[in-house]
C-alpha positions as CSV (number, residue, x, y, z in Angstrom):
1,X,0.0,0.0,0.0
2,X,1.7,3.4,-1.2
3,X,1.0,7.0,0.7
4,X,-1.6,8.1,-1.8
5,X,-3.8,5.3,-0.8
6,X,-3.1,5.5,2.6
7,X,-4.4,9.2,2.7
8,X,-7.2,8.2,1.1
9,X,-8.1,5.7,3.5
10,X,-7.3,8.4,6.5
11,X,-9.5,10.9,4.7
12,X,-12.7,8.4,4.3
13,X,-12.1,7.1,7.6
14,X,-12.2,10.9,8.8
15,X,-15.3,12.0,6.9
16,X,-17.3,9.0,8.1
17,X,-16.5,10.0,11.8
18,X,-17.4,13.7,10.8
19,X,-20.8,12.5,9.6
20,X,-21.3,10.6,12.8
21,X,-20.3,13.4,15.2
22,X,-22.6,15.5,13.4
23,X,-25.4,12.7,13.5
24,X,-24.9,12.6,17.0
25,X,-24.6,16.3,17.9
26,X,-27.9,16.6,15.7
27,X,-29.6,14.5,18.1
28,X,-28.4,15.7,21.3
29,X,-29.1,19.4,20.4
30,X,-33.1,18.3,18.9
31,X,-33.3,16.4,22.7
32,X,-32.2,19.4,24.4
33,X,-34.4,21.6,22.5
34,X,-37.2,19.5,23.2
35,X,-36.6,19.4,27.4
36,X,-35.9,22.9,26.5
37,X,-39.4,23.5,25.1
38,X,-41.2,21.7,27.8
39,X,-39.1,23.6,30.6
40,X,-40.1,26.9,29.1
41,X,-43.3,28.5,29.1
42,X,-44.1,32.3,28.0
43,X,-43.9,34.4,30.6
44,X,-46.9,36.6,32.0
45,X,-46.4,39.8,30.5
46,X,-45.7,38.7,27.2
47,X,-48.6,36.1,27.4
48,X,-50.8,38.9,28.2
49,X,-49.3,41.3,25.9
50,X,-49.9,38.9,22.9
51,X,-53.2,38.3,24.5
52,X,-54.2,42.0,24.2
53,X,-53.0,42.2,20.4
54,X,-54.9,39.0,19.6
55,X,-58.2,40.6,20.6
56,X,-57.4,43.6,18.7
57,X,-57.5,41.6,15.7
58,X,-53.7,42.5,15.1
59,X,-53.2,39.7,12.1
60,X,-49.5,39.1,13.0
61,X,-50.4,38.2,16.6
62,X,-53.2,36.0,15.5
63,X,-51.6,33.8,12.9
64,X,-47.9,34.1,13.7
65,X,-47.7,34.8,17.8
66,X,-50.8,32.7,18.8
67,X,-49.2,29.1,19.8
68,X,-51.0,26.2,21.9
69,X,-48.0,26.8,24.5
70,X,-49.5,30.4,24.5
71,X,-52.8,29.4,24.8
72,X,-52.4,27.0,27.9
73,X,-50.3,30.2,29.6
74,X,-53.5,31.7,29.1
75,X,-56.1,29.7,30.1
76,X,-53.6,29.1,33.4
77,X,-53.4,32.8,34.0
78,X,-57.4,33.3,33.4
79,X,-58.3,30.3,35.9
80,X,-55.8,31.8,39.0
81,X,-57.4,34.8,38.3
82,X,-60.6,34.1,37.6
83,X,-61.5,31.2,39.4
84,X,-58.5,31.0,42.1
85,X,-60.5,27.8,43.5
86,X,-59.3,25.5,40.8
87,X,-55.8,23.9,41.8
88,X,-53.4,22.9,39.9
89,X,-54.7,19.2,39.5
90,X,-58.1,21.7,37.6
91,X,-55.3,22.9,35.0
92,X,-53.7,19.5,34.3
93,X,-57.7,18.2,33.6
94,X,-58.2,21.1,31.3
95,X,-55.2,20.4,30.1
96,X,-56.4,17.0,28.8
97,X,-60.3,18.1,27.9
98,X,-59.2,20.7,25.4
99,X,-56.1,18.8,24.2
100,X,-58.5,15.9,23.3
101,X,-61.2,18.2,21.8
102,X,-58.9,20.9,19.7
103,X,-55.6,19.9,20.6
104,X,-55.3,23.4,22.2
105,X,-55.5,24.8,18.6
106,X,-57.5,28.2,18.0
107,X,-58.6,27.3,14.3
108,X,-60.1,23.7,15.1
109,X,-63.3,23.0,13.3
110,X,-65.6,20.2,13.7
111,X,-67.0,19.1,10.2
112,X,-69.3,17.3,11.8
113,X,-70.9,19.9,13.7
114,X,-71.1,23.5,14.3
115,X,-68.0,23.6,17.2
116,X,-65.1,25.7,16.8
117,X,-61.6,26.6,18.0
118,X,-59.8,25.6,21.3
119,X,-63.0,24.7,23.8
120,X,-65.1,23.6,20.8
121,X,-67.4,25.3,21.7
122,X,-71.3,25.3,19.4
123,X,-71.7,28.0,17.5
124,X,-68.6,30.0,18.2
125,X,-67.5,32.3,15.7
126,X,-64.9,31.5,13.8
127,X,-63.3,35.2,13.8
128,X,-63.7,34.7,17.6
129,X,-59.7,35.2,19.2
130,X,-58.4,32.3,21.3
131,X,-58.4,34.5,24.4
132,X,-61.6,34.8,24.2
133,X,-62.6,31.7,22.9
134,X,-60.2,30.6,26.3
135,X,-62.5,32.9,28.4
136,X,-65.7,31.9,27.2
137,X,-64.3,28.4,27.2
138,X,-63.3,28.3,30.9
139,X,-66.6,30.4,31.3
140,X,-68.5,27.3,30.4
141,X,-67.2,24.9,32.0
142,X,-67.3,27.0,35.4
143,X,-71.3,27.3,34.5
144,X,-71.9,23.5,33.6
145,X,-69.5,21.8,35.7
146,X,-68.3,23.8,38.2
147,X,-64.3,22.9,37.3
148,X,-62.4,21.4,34.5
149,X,-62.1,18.1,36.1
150,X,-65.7,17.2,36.5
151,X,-66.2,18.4,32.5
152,X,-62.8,16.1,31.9
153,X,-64.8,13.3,34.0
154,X,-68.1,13.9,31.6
155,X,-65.7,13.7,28.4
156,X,-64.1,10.4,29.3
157,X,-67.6,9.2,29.7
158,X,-69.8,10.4,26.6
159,X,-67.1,11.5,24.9
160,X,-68.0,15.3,25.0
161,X,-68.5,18.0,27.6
């Protein structure tokens, strides 16, 4: 075997490792965004902030600010404010009613009926912001069920609250 194809070997032998380092560090920087993401939630001010634009029809807020992470900082802020009697254990059922209804998203439509956006609510408008589809959401449930987990219990049961 000569130097020529010694270096050639080397040099393969190199750029395979590269492309596995970079596999790797691909994969350890995805996980670590993903913890990352979980960790995280918007704070207050700028929850509220983005809240305020939504409902002033500000497109840019609506349709590129609006996230589900935003809306459940929302709906968390809205039930300790609103109805400070829910605990925690309320937020994680809400948590799962509206995820299984809308998966927290503020455009969700039923084609099979007339329910819309994050609560699924009947006959919501579909121009209807998601803090205020939150609000009347929460609203709701506070009329019909009292708290989030007894509408979470009646979902798991029929399958709609």
């Amino acid at each position: 075997m000569d130097d020529a194809d010694r270096y050639d070997r080397h040099d393969y032998n190199h750029h395979k490792d590269v492309v596995k380092i970079k596999k790797i560090a691909a994969i350890l920087f995805t996980w670590y965004m993903a913890i990352l993401s979980l960790l995280t939630t918007p704070s207050e001010p700028y929850t509220i902030g983005v809240a305020e634009l939504v409902k002033c029809n500000n497109e840019y807020a609506t349709t590129k600010l609006w996230t589900s992470k935003l809306s459940k900082a929302y709906a968390k802020l809205q039930m300790a404010y609103y109805y400070p009697e829910w605990n925690n254990s309320e937020y994680k059922a809400l948590l799962k009613l509206w995820g299984k209804e809308s998966g927290w998203n503020h455009l969700a439509d039923n084609p099979h009926s007339s329910a819309f956006g994050i609560a699924q609510m009947l006959g919501l408008d579909t121009k209807t912001p998601a803090p205020a589809q939150i609000e009347q959401g929460l609203a709701y449930i506070h009329h019909r069920y009292d708290k989030p987990s007894v509408a979470w219990a009646h979902w798991r049961k029929h399958n709609w609250y």
